[in-house]
Structures are given as structure tokens and as C-alpha cells.
VOTORZA-216922 format. One record per residue (C-alpha): residue number from 0; x, y, z. Coordinates in Angstrom, 3 decimals. Layout:
N
- seq, px, py, pz
- NUM, X, Y, Z
...
# end
This chain:
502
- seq, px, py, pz
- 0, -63.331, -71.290, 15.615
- 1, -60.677, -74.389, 16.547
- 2, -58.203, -70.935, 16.620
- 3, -60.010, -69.337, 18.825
- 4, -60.941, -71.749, 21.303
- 5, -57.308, -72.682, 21.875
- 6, -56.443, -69.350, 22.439
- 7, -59.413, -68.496, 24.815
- 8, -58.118, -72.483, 26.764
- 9, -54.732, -70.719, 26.774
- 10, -55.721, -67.156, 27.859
- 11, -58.204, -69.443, 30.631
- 12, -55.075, -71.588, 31.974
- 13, -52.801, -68.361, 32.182
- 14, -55.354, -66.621, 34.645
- 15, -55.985, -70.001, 36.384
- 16, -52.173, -70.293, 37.121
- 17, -52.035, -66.496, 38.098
- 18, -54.476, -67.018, 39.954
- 19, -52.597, -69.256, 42.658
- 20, -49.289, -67.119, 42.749
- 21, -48.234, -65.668, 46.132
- 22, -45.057, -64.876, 47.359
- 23, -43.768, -68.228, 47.476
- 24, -44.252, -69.204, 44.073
- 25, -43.419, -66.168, 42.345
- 26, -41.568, -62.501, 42.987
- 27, -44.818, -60.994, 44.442
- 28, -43.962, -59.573, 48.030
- 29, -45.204, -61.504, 51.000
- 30, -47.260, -58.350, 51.916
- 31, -49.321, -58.817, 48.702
- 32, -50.229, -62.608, 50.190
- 33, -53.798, -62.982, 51.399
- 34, -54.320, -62.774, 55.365
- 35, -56.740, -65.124, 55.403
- 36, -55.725, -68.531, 54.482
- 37, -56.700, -70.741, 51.194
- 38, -59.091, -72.822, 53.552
- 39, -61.152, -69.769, 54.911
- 40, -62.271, -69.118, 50.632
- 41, -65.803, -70.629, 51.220
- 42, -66.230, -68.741, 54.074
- 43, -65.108, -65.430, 52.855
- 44, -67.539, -66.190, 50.015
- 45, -70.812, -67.576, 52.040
- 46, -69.628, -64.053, 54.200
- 47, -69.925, -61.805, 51.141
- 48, -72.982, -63.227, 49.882
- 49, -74.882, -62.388, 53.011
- 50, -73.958, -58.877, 52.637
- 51, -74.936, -58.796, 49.511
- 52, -78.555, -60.438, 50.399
- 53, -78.620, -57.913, 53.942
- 54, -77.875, -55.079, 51.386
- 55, -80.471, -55.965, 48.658
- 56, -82.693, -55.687, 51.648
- 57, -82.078, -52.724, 52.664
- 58, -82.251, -51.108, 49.468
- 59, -85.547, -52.575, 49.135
- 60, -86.822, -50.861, 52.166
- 61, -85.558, -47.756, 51.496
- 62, -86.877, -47.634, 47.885
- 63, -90.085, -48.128, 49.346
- 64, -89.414, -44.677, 51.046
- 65, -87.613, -42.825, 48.391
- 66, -90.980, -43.395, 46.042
- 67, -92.413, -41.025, 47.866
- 68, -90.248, -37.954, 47.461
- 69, -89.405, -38.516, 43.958
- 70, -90.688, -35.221, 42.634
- 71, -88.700, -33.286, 44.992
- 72, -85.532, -35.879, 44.006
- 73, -85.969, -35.060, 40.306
- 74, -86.347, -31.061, 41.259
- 75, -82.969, -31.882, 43.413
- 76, -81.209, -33.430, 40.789
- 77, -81.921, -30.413, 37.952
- 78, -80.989, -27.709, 40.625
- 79, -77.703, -29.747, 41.313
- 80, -76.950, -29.995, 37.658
- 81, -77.078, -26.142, 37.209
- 82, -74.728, -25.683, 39.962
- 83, -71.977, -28.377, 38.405
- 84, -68.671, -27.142, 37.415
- 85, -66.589, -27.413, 34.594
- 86, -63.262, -29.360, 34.656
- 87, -61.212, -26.566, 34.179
- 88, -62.885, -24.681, 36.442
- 89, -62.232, -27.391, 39.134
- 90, -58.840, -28.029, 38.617
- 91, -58.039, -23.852, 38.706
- 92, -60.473, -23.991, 42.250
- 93, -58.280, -27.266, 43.473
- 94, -57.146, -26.784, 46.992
- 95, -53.443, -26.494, 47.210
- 96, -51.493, -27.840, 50.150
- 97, -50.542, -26.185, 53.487
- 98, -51.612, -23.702, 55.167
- 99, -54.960, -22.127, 53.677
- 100, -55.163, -17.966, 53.411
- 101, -57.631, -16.575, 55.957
- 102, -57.309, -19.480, 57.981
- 103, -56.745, -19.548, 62.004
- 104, -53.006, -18.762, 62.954
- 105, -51.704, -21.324, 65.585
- 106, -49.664, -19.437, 68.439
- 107, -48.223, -20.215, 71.793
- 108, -50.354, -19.921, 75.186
- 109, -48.540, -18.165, 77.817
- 110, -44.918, -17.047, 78.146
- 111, -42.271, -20.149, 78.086
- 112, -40.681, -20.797, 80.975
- 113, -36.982, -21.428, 80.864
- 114, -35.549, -24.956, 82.523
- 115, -32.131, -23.432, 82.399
- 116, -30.079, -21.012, 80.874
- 117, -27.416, -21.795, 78.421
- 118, -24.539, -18.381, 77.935
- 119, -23.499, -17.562, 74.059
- 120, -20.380, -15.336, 74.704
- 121, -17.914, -13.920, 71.622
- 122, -14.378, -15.874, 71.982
- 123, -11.993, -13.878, 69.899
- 124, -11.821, -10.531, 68.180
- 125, -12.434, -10.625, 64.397
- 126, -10.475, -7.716, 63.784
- 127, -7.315, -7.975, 66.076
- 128, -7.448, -11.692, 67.450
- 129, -7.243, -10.910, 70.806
- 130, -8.986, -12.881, 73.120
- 131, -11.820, -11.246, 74.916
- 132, -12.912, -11.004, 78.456
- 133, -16.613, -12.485, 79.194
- 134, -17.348, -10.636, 82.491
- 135, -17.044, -7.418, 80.311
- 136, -20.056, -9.151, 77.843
- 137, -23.313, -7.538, 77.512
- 138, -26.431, -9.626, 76.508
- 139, -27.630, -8.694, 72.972
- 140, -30.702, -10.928, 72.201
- 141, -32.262, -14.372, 73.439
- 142, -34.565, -16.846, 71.862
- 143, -36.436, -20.013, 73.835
- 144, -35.518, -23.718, 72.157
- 145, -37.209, -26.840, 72.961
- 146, -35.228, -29.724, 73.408
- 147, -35.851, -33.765, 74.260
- 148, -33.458, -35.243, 77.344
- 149, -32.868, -38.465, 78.413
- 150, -33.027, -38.479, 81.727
- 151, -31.539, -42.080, 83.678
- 152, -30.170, -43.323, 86.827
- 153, -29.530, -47.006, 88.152
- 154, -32.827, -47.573, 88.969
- 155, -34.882, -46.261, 85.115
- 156, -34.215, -44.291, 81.808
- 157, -37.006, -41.175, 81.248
- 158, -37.307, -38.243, 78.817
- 159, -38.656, -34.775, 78.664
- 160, -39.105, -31.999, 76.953
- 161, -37.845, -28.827, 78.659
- 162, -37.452, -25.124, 77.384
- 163, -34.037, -24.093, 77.398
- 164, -32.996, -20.349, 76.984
- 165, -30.358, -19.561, 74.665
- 166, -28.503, -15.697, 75.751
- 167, -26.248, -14.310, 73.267
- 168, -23.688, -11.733, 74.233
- 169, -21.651, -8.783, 72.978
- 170, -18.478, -7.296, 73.649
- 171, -16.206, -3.773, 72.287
- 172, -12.643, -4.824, 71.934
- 173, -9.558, -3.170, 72.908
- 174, -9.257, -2.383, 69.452
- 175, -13.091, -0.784, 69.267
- 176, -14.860, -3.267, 67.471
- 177, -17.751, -4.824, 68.672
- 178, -18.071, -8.492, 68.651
- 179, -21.696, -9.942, 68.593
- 180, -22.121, -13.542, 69.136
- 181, -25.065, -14.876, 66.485
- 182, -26.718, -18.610, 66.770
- 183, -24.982, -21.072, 63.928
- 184, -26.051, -21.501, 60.443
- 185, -25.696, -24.096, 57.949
- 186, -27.509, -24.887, 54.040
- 187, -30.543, -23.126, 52.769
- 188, -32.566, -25.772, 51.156
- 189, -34.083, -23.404, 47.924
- 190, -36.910, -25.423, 46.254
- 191, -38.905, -22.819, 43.210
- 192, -42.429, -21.646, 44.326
- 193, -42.043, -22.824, 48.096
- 194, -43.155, -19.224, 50.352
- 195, -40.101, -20.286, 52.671
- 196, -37.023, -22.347, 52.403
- 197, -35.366, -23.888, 55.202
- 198, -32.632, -22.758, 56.526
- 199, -30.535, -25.081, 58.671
- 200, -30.028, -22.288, 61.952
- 201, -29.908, -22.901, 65.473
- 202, -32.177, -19.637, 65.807
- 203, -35.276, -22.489, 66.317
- 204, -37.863, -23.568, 68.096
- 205, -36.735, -27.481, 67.739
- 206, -33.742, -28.847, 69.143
- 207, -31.288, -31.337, 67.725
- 208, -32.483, -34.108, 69.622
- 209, -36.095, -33.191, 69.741
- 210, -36.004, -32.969, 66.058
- 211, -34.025, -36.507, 65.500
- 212, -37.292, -38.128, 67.541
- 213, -39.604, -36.161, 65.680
- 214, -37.936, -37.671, 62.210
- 215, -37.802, -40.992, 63.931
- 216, -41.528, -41.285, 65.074
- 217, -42.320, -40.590, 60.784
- 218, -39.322, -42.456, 59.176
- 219, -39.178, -45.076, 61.528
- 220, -43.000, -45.804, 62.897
- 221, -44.612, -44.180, 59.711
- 222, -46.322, -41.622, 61.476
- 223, -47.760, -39.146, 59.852
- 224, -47.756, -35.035, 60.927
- 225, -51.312, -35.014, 62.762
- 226, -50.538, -38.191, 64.673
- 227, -46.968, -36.979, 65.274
- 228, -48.677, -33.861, 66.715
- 229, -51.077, -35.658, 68.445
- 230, -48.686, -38.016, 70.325
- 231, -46.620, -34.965, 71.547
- 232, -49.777, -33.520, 73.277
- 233, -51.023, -36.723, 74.424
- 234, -47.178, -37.665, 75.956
- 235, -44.744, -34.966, 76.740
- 236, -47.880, -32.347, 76.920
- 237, -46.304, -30.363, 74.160
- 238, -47.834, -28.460, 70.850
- 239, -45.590, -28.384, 67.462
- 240, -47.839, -27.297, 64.699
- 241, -48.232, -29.199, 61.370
- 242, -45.793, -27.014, 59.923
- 243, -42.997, -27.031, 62.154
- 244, -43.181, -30.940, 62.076
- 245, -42.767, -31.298, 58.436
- 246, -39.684, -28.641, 58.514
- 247, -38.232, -30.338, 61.354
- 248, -38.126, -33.907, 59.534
- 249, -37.516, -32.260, 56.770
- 250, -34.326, -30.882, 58.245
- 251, -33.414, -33.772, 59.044
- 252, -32.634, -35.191, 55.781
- 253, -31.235, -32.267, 54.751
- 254, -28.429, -32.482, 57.215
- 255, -27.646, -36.130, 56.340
- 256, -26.947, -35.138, 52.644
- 257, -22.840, -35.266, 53.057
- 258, -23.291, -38.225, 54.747
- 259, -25.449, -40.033, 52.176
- 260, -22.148, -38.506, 50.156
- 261, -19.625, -40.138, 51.926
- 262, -21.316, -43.237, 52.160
- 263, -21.418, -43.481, 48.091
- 264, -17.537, -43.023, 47.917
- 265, -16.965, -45.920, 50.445
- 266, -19.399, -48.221, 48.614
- 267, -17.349, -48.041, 45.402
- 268, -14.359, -49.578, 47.996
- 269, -16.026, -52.714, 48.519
- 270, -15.785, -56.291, 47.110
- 271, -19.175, -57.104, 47.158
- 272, -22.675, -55.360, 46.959
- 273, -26.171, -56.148, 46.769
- 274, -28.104, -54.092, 44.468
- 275, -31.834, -53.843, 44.229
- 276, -35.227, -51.491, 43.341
- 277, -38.997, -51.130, 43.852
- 278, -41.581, -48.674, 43.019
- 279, -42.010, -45.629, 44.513
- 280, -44.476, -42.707, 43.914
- 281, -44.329, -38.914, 44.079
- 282, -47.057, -37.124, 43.794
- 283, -48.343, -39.190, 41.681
- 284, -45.226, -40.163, 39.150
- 285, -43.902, -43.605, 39.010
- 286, -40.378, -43.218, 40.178
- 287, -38.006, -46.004, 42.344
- 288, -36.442, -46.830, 45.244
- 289, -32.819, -47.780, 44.310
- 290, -30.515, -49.742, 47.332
- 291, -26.863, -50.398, 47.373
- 292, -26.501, -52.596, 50.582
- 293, -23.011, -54.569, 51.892
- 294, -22.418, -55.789, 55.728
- 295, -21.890, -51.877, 56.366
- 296, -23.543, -49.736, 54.652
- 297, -26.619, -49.110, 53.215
- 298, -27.409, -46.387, 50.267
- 299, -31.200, -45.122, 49.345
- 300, -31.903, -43.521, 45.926
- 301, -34.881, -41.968, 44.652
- 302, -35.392, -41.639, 40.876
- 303, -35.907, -43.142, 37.734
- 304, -35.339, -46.959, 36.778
- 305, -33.076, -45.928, 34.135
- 306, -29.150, -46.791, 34.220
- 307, -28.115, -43.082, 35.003
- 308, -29.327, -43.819, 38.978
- 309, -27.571, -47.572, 38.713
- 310, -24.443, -45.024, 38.033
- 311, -25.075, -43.214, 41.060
- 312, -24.925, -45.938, 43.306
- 313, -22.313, -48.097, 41.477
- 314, -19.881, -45.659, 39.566
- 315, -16.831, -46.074, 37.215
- 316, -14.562, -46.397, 40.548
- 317, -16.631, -49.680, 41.677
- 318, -14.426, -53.143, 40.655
- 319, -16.087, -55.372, 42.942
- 320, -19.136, -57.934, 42.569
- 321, -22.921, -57.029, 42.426
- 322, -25.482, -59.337, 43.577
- 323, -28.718, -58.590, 41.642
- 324, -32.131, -59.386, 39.852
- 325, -32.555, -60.243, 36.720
- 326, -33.431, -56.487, 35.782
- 327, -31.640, -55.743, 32.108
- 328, -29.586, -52.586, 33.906
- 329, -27.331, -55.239, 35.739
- 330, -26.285, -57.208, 32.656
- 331, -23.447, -54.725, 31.766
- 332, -21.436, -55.653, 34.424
- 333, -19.207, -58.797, 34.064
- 334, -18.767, -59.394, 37.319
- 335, -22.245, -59.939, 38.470
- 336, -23.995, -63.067, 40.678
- 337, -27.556, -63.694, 39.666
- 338, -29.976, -63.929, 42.329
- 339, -31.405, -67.522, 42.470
- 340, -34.249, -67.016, 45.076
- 341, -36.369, -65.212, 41.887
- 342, -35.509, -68.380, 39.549
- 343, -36.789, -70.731, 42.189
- 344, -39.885, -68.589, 42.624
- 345, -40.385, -69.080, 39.080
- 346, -39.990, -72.914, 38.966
- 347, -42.237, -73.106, 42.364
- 348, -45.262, -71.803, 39.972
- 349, -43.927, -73.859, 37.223
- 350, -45.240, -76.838, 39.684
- 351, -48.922, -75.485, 39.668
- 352, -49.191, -75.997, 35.939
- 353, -52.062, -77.029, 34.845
- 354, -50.048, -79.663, 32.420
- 355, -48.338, -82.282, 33.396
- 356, -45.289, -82.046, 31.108
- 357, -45.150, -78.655, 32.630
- 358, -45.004, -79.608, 36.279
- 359, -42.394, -82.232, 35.807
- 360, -40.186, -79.578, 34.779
- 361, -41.124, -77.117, 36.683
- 362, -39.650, -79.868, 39.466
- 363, -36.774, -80.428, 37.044
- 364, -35.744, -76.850, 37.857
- 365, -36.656, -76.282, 41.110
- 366, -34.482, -79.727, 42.277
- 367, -31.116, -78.864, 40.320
- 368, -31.312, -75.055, 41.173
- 369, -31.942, -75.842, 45.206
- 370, -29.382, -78.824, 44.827
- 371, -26.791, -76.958, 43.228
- 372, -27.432, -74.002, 46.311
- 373, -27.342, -77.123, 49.007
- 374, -23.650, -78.377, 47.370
- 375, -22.327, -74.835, 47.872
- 376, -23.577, -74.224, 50.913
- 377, -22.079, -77.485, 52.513
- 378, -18.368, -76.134, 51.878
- 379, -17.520, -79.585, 50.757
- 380, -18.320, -78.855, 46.482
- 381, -16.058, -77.146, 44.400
- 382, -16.730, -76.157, 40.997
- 383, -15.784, -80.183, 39.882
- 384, -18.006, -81.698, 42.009
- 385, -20.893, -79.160, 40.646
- 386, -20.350, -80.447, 37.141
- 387, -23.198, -83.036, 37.267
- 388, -25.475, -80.478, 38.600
- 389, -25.103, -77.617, 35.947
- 390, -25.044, -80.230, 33.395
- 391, -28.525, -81.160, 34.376
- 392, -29.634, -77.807, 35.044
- 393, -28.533, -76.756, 31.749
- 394, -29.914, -80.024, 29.728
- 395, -33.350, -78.639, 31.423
- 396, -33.035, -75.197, 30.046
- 397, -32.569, -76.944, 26.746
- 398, -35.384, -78.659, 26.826
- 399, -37.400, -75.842, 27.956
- 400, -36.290, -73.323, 25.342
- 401, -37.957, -75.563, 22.778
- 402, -41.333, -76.090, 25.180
- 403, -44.449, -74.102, 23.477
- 404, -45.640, -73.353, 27.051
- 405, -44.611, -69.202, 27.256
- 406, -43.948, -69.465, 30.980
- 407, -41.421, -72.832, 31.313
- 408, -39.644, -71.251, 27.942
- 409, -38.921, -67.436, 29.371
- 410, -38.011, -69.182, 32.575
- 411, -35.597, -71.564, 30.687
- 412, -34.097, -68.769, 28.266
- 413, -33.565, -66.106, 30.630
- 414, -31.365, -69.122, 32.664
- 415, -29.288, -69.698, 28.998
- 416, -28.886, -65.699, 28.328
- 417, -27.639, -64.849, 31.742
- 418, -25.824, -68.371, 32.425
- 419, -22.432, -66.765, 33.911
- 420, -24.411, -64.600, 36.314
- 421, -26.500, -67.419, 37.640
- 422, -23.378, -69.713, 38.328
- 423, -20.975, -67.052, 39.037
- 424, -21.138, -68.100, 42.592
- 425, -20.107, -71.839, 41.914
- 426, -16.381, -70.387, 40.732
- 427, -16.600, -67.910, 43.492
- 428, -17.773, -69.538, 46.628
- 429, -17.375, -66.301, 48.357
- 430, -20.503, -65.289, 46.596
- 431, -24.066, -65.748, 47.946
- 432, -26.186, -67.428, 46.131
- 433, -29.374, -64.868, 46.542
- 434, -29.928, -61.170, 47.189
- 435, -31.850, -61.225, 50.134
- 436, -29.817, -58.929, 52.009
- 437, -31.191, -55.837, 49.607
- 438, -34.692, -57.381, 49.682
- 439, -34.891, -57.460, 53.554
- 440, -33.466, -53.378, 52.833
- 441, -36.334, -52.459, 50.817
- 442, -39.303, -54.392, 53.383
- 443, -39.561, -51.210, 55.402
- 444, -39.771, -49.323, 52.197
- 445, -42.203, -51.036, 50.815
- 446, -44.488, -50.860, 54.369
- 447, -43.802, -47.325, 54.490
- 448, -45.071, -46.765, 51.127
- 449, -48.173, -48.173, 51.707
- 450, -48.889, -46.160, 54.837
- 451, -47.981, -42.719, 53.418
- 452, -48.058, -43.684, 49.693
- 453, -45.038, -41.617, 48.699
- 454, -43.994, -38.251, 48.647
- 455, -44.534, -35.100, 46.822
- 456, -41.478, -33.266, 46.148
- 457, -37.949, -34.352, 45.133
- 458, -36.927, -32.374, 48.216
- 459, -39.318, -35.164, 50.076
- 460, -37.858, -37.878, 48.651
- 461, -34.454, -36.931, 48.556
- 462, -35.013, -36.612, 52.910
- 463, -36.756, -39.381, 53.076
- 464, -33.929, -41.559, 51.642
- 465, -30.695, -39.860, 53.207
- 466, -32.190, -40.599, 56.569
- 467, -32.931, -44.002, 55.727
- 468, -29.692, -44.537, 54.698
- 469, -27.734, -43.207, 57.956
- 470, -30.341, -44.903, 59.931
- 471, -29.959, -48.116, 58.051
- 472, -25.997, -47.941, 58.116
- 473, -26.140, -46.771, 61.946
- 474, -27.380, -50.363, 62.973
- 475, -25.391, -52.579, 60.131
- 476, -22.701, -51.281, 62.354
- 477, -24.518, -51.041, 66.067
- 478, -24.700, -47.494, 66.700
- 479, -27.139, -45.590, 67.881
- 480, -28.936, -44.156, 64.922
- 481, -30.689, -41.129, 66.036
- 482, -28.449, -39.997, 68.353
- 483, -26.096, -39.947, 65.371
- 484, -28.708, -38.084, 63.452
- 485, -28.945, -35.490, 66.295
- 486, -25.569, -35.291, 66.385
- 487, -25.766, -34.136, 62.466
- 488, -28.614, -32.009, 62.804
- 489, -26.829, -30.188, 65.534
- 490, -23.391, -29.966, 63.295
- 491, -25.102, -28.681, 60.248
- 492, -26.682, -25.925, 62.298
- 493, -23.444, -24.423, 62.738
- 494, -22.826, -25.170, 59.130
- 495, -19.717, -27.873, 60.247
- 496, -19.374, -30.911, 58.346
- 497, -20.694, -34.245, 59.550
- 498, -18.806, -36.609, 61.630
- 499, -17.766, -40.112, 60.413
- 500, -19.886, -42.541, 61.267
- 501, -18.589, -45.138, 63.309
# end
């Protein structure tokens, strides 16, 4: 009994201190803190027990009510139990996404009419090189695109959506051959099971730039396709199905794919890069959002949490310093600064102990770690004048090791076992001393997650994070993201290669 009640006072104070822990006190996300504040409890409670006592009411009334049908609720409840299904039977009847058989088609009302013209004419002779003459051309075949234009002058910036028609030509050679000018194509993305691929073509209804706002209005706001659709009709008067939508910011990603590329190779060129992950879900599966992040560039991967995506981001070629977590996939690099903003976390809810011993160091830690941050930070300290400090701090991890309280001795052994990473930055004062440059990268992740709770192919996800990426890396360097995304979308079309960015 004496063995049991100590472990029931432990298991009591553990919940206690979990309890209080927010984001200040421990590596929960502020978005996980409470909106309302610790003072407003009562009232939440005194709120929710009226509800409760308005409910009981009602249910009280309506029982009164409900007495007298029972027979025909009992007849009900047999007649519904005949008609249940099977599990099987439900999951084989399960509605599948998209686009139901039988269901209304979605079309265009009236005939499109054409802003301006735009002239596709054949250049050269395939056969014989020669250049050919365009008032000899004959038109061949025309499609209608829709495309978004900024429209500004001194006095304010606008944008529209006009119909432009594209006119492709032909032309016989010299030589005999006829030379037919076809719209550009790029990639086929080829995913098993899908009814049709996309093809990167400028044979579409979308334009470049229409379809880089499109993209921008989900990756950036968090919009999803019926509110996307919606917000075209209510603002630029324009329809886009469900489907088109999807393709289009689909399409989107696709094109940035040799850019995401690119931007791998130059991260393995730089001296320094912060390195951090959080949860993500696809359809369901437990997968994560990996970030490589330096003053310039910014990488998104979506996959496991094993080492095999750290080697994506960070390959053999990399010989510079990562700034991390205390995640075990960092700890086989030697050259590695530990993120101290997590430790401090940790020795914040260290304070809120319920015993005292605890507490005191719990403000042990906390006052060497934030002193030793303060020396380096002044640009006065070098690695002698820190000597005091670290002794301290690691006299406190000594004592800690050997506490029986589970909390103060994980905090204080993880500090021993990963020592060099946590000072790295004291014989490196280039270093920073936290990682919340890759934290702030993943806040938008973490809000769009919540909104749209994942995706549901690797396709998806794979989009999702290439246009974060060139998005994210457009403004570390003050360009103008979507325009560059346009740009790309328009490229790949054509099936050229991406331009640099920047």
C-alpha cells in the first residue's frame, strides 16, 4: 500500500505539472496555448456549468414528449437495425473522391469573348532550316486562355481577368514540308490509378499568372478549392470548377520541382544551416515536415522522420554547421550547435515544480543557460571569460543526474550527453545560440496544417512543399514570389528549364 500511494503522489504531481505547461515553459507551440487567459478559468467553468444545467433542462422537457411515442421509437429502432450494414460492406460502398459518375457536368455559358489576339507563327523549317515567311502562314487551330493582368498607372494598381485567344499557324516550305506551329509542352506528372495525369501544356484554360494566384490564394491564405472558387465568382466574376483548381495548384508545384533541385545543391555550399521538423499528415499517415533554412534559402521536405530525409536535405557534400533540436538524427554530425531555446523551456517548467529542491534548480538552470546566452551576445566574452559560467552550468547537471525527480534528471543528462553541441557556440561566436530561424519556417506550416489537415497523395505533398520552398526563398531574398512562380509555370509549359532565382 506505502508502494502504491507514492506512486499514485508521483503519477498525481506529474499531471499537476503538465498540467501548467504552455509554450513558454516547455516545446509546446504557442498555437497550442489557451486563448483565454489563466484568470478567465472560473468563468469558463461557472460558463460550462450553466450549459450543462440549461441542457439537463431541456432534456427534461423533451423526455416528457418522447414518452409518448415510445412504441413507435422502439418499432423505429428494430426497422433501423434490419437496414444496418456490415463493415465490409461499408468500406466497399465508401465514397471515393472527385468527381462522382452520373453526376452534373459543369460547362461554360456562352461563347468566350476574346480581349485580344495573340499570333503563333512557325520560325524555321525543320527539314531545310530556312527561315520562313509569316504573311504566307495559314491559321491551323485556336484555343481561348484565361489569364490575370495587373493593370497600374500613377494614380492605382488593378487586375483582371481577360480571355485571350491564342492562333496557331502553318506554313509549306520551299522545300515542301509543312511546318505547324503546336502550343509548348513540358512534364507529365504519372501518379498509378489517377483517370488523368497532368500534363504541363500551354494548350489550357489557366494562364501562368492566373494559375500562380490561384496557388497563392491556397498555399499562401489556406484557402481551400470551394472558397477559391467562390472568391473568383464573387471578385473577378469568373467560374473555374473544383477540378481545374486543384490541377492548376497542382501544376504549380510541379513546375517548381528543378528549382526545389537547385536549391538542395546550393544548400550543401553554405557555412551554416538551421535544420528542423514537425508532423505532418497524409491521408491519414503520420509523416513530417523537414526544413533546411539559412539567410537565403529555404528547403521543404515531406516524408518520414527517419535519417534517409535528414540526407536529402543535408548530403555527403555539406561541411558546414547545423543548428538543431535535440532530435537523435542530428547527433551524427560533429559540427552541430544545440538549440538552447528548448533547454530553457525545459528549466522554465522545472520552476513550477511542485518541490522545492526542484524549483531551485530548475532556476539553477534557467540563470546559467540565459547568462551564458547574455555573455555571448554582448561581444565582450570569449570562451575564457565563459569559464565560470559552464563550470556552474555543468556542476548543475551533476547534481541533477543524481536527482530522483525523472524530469530535472533527463533535463540534466541530455545537457552532459550532448555537452559539445550545447556550447559549440561559445568557441564559435559566429554561431547562434537557438534555432529560431527554422521554427519561425515551420509557423505557417503548422497553421496550414490545421486548416486543411494535410494532404492525400505524395504528389500533394511533394507540391505543396516545392512551392513553399520557392515562395519562402523568393522573400529571404526580396523578390517577388509569385511572379517568379508564374514565370516557372510559364517556362515549364514549353518544357524549358527554370530560371535562377535571384
Amino acid at each position: 500500500m506505502i508502494d502504491l500511494t507514492i506512486r499514485l503522489r508521483n503519477f498525481s504531481i506529474d499531471l499537476y505539472e503538465r498540467l501548467n505547461q504552455d509554450s513558454t515553459n516547455s516545446s509546446k507551440p504557442p498555437s497550442s496555448d489557451s486563448p483565454f487567459g489563466k484568470n478567465n478559468d472560473q468563468k469558463i467553468k461557472d460558463n460550462v456549468t450553466q450549459a450543462t444545467d440549461r441542457d439537463d433542462a431541456d432534456t427534461n422537457e423533451s423526455n416528457i414528449g418522447d414518452s409518448e411515442h415510445s412504441g413507435d421509437n422502439t418499432q423505429n429502432a428494430s426497422d433501423n437495425d434490419k437496414t444496418d450494414k456490415s463493415e465490409d460492406e461499408q468500406k466497399e460502398n465508401k465514397r471515393k473522391p472527385g468527381r462522382q459518375p452520373g453526376s452534373q457536368g459543369f460547362g461554360r455559358r456562352g461563347s468566350p469573348v476574346a480581349y485580344r489576339t495573340e499570333q503563333h507563327y512557325p520560325e524555321q523549317c525543320i527539314i531545310c532550316n530556312s527561315q520562313l515567311d509569316t504573311n504566307r502562314a495559314v491559321l491551323h487551330t485556336g484555343f481561348y486562355t484565361y489569364e490575370l493582368e495587373k493593370n497600374s498607372d500613377n494614380s492605382f494598381h488593378s487586375i483582371s481577368i481577360v480571355c485571350i485567344l491564342h492562333h496557331y499557324y502553318s506554313q509549306v516550305c520551299s522545300c515542301g514540308h509543312e511546318n505547324i506551329a503546336y502550343p509548348g509542352s513540358g512534364c507529365e506528372a504519372v501518379i498509378e490509378g489517377r483517370a488523368c495525369n497532368i500534363q504541363l501544356s500551354e494548350y489550357t484554360l489557366v494562364g501562368p499568372m492566373l494559375a500562380a494566384f490561384i496557388a497563392s490564394l491556397s498555399r499562401d491564405y489556406g484557402m481551400s478549392r470551394n472558397k477559391i472558387r467562390d472568391y473568383l465568382k464573387t471578385w473577378f466574376n469568373f467560374e473555374l470548377s473544383a477540378g481545374m483548381i486543384c490541377k492548376t495548384i497542382r501544376e504549380a508545384g510541379i513546375a517548381c520541382y528543378p528549382v526545389v533541385d537547385e536549391l538542395i545543391e546550393q544548400l550543401q555550399e553554405k557555412e551554416q544551416v538551421h535544420l528542423d521538423e514537425t508532423t505532418w499528415k497524409e491521408k491519414g499517415i503520420l509523416l513530417w515536415v523537414w526544413v533546411g533554412i539559412t539567410a537565403n534559402i529555404a528547403v521543404y521536405l515531406i516524408g518520414t522522420r527517419k535519417k534517409e530525409m535528414l540526407l536529402q536535405l543535408i548530403t555527403e557534400a555539406f561541411m558546414g554547421w547545423i543548428i538543431t533540436d535535440g532530435y537523435g538524427v542530428y547527433r551524427g554530425y560533429e559540427k552541430r550547435q544545440r538549440c538552447l531555446a528548448h533547454l530553457i523551456r525545459k528549466a522554465v517548467s522545472l520552476t513550477g515544480a511542485v518541490d522545492e529542491k526542484v524549483q531551485k534548480m530548475g532556476d539553477w538552470f534557467l540563470n546559467e543557460l540565459r547568462r551564458l546566452i547574455n555573455e555571448m551576445a554582448s561581444g565582450q566574452a570569449g570562451k575564457n571569460q565563459c569559464n565560470p559560467t559552464l563550470a556552474r552550468l555543468k556542476r548543475a547537471c551533476n547534481l541533477g543526474a543524481e536527482s530522483e525527480h525523472a524530469k530535472l534528471k533527463s533535463l540534466a543528462k541530455e545537457i552532459l550527453n550532448d555537452w559539445d553541441a550545447v556550447v559549440a557556440f561559445v568557441k564559435n561566436p559566429e554561431l547562434p545560440a537557438t534555432n529560431n530561424l527554422a521554427e519561425r519556417a515551420l509557423r505557417w506550416v503548422v497553421l496550414y496544417r490545421k486548416i486543411t489537415f494535410g494532404t492525400r497523395t505524395p504528389e500533394g505533398s511533394r507540391s505543396f512543399a516545392a512551392t513553399l520552398s520557392v515562395v519562402k526563398t523568393c522573400r529571404l531574398r526580396n523578390i517577388d514570389p509569385w511572379n517568379y512562380v508564374a514565370q516557372t509555370i510559364a517556362r515549364a509549359r514549353k518544357g524549358l528549364a527554370p530560371m535562377a532565382i535571384g
